[in-house]
C-alpha positions in Angstrom: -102.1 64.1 30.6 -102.2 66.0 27.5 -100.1 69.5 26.1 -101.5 72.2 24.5 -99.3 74.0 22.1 -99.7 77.8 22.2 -97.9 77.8 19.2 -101.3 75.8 18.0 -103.4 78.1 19.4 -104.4 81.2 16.9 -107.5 83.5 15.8 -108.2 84.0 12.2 -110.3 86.6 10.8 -111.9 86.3 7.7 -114.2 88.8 5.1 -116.2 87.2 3.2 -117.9 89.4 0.2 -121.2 88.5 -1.0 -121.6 89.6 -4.2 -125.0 88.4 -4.8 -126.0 89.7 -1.4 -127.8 93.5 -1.3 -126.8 94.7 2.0 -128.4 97.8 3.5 -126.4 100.9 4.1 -125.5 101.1 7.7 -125.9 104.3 9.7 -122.3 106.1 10.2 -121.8 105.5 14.0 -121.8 108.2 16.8 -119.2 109.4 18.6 -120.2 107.7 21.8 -120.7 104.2 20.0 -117.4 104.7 18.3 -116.3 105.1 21.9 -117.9 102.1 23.1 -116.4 100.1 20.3 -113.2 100.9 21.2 -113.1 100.3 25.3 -114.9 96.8 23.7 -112.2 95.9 21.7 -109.5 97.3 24.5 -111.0 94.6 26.9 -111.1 91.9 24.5 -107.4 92.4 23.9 -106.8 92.3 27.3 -109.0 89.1 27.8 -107.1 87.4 25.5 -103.6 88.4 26.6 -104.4 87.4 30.3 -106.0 84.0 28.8 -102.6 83.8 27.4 -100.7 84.3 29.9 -102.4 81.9 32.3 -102.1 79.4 29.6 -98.5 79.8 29.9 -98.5 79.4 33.5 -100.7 76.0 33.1 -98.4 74.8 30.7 -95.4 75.3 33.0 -97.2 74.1 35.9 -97.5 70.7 33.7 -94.2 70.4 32.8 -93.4 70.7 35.9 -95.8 68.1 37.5 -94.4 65.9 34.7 -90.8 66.5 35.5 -91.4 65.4 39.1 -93.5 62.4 37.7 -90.5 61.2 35.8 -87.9 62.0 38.6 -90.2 59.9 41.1 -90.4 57.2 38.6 -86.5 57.5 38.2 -86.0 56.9 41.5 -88.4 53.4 42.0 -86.8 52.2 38.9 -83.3 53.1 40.6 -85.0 51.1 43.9 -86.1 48.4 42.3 -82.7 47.5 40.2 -80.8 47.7 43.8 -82.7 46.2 45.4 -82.4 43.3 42.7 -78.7 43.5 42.7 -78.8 43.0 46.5 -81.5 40.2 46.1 -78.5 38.9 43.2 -75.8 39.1 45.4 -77.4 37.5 48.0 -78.1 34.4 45.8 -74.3 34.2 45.1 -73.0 34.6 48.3 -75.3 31.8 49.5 -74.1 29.9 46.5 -70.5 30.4 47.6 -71.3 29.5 51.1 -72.7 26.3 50.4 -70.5 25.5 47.6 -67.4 26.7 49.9 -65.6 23.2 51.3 -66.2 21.5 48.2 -65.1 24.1 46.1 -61.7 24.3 48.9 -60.9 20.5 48.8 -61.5 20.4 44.7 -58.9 23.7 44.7 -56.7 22.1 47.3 -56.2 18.7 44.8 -55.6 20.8 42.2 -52.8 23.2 43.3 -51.2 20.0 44.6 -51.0 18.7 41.3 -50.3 21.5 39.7 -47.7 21.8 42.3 -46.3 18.4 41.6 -46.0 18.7 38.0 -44.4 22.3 38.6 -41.6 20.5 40.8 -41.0 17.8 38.6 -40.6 20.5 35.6 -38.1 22.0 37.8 -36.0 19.3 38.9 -36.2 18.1 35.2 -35.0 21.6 34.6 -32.3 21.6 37.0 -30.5 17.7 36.2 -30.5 19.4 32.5 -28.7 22.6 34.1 -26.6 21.1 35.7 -25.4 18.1 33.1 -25.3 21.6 30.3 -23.0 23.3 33.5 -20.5 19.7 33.6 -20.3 19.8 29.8 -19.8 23.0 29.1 -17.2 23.2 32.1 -15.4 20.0 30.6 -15.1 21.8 27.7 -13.9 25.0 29.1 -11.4 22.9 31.4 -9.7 21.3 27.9 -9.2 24.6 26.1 -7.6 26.2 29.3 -5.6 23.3 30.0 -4.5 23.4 26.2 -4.2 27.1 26.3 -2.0 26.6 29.6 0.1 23.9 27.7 0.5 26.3 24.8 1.6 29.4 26.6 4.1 27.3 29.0 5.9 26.3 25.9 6.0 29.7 24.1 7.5 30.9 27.6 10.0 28.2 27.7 11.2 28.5 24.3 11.5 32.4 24.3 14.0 31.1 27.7 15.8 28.4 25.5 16.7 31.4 23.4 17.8 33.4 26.1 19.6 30.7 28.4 21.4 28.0 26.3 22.1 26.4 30.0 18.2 25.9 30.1 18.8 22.9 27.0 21.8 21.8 28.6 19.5 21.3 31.8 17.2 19.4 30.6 19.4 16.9 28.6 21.7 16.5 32.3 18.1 15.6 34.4 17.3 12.9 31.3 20.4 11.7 31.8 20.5 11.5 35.1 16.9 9.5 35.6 17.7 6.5 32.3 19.4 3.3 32.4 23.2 4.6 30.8 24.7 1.8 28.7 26.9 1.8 26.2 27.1 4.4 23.3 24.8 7.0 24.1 23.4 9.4 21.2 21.4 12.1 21.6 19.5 13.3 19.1 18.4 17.1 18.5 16.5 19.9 15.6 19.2 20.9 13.2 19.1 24.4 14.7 19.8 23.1 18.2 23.0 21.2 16.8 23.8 23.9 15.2 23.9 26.1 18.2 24.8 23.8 21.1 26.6 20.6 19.5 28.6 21.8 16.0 31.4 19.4 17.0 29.1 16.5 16.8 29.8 15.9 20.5 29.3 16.9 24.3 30.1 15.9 27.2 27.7 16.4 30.8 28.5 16.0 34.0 26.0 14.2 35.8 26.7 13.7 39.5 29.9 12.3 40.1 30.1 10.9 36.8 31.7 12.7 32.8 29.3 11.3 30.5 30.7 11.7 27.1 28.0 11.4 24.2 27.3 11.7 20.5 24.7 14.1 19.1 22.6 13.6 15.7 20.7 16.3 14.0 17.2 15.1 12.7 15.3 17.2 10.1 12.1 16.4 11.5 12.5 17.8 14.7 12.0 21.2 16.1 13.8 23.3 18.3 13.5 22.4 21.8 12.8 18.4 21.0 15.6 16.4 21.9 15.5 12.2 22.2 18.1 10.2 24.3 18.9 7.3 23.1 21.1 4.2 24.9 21.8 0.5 24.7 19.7 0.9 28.0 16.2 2.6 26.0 15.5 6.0 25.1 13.8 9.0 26.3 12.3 11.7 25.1 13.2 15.2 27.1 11.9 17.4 24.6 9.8 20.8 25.8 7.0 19.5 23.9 6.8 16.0 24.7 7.3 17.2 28.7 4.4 19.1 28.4 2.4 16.5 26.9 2.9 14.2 29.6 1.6 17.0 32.1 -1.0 17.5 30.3 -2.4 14.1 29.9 -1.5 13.6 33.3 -3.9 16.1 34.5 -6.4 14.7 32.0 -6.4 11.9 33.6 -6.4 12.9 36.9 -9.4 15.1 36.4 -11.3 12.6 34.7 -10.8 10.2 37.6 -12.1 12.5 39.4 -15.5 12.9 37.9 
């Protein structure tokens, strides 16, 4: 198919002069060629704008024809990839089909080991939990138990303070659970023998029986510990050492436990 280019398309007049030319002196024309001339050229302009215009209308009828060329040849092209892409995914789907049990039973051995190692991570995960959990619990049981201890013997000494029959208590149950023989001392902070025992002395009445006993003061001790001390052995009935021995009682108890 080829274009033509209107814009290509033109008329060019030339005048050439002969200067070594004698031309004859032509007749003036008469009013009825001078006529003639005119409905001549007339036509001729009108020749060539209808040779115009239907080149215009052939060069739009091409464009045309070659606009539906190229949408026909659009639309094979858009055939012809589909039907490849069908012909593609048949391929595949055939593939798949005959690959499908083995590709199940290769998938099925691998999610089970995959599975496996995922439970063993986890039960790895969980002994480690749970041994963390036991520790850190251990842990959290001391310092309670401590913080317990430490609290029950503030509140008893702010009641020592407040009750001086609270002391006198304590020293009658000691008394009352040791072997009592012969000279009995008991032996106290210097601010409890200040306060209680001044004289040196005191006398208890445990049960049926008036025990009469000597008191020491000891530097080294501190309110609220107090040691009892006979020919039979000693105890100690001290706040402090009491609430020692409940505390490493229930130490032990929840060790044996575990």
């Amino acid at each position: 198919m080829f274009r033509i280019d209107r814009n290509m398309v033109y008329f060019e007049r030339k005048e050439s002069v002969y200067t070594n030319l004698v031309q004859a002196p032509r007749p003036e024309p008469q009013a009825g060629e001078k006529r003639q001339d005119e409905i001549a050229l007339q036509k001729s302009r009108e020749a060539l704008k209808k040779a115009q215009t239907e080149l215009q209308q052939m060069e739009f009828e091409a464009m045309e024809k070659a606009s539906g060329i190229v949408s026909r040849a659009e639309k094979q092209a858009d055939g012809i990839l589909e039907k490849a892409r069908d012909d593609a995914r048949g391929v595949l789907d055939n593939a798949r089909e005959t690959g499908y049990a083995e590709g199940l039973r290769k998938a099925d051995e691998k999610i089970e080991v995959s599975c496996r190692k995922k439970t063993d991570s986890l039960q790895f995960l969980i002994t480690k939990i749970e041994q963390a959990r036991a520790s850190e619990l251990d842990g959290l049981e001391g310092e309670i138990l401590s913080l317990v201890m430490e609290t029950a013997k503030k509140v008893i000494n702010i009641q020592l303070e407040k009750d001086d029959k609270l002391f006198e208590g304590l020293i009658k149950n000691a008394l009352a659970q040791m072997k009592r023989e012969g000279k009995i001392v008991i032996r106290v902070s210097q601010e409890d023998y200040k306060r209680y025992f001044p004289a040196g002395s005191a006398e208890f009445a445990v049960g049926s029986d008036r025990i009469v006993t000597a008191v020491a003061e000891e530097p080294l001790f501190r309110p609220g510990d107090c040691v009892i001390e006979s020919e039979g052995g000693s105890v100690d009935a001290g706040i402090s050492s009491q609430l020692k021995y409940i505390e490493l009682a229930f130490r032990s108890e929840k060790g044996g436990e575990r």
